[in-house]
C-alpha positions, 0 to 999 in steps of 0.5 A: 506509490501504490499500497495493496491491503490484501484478503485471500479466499481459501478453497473452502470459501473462508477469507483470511484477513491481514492483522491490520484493517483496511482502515486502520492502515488507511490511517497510519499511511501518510497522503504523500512521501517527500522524495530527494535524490541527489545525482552528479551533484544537484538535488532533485525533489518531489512529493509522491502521492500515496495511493491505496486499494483493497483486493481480495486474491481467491487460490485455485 
């Protein structure tokens, strides 16, 4: 799972910035999510790691 924290650039060079930092939300993310799926009855289960990255978007 990947989780994007995103700043925008407007035309007037200004950069809009979300209400939670970048490190902040780095904190309250957990490292893994544990998956658990059931099918046809059997259960199947995984730990995916959650990964996170910053960008800045620029409007044209």
């Amino acid at each position: 799972m990947k989780i994007y924290h995103q700043r925008w650039r407007n035309t007037d060079g200004t950069v809009t910035e979300p209400s939670v930092s970048f490190d902040r939300l780095k904190e309250l993310t957990p490292k893994k999510i544990d998956v658990t799926a059931k099918y046809l009855d059997k259960t199947y289960s995984c730990s995916v790691p959650v990964e996170m990255d910053s960008e800045e978007a620029e409007f044209l």
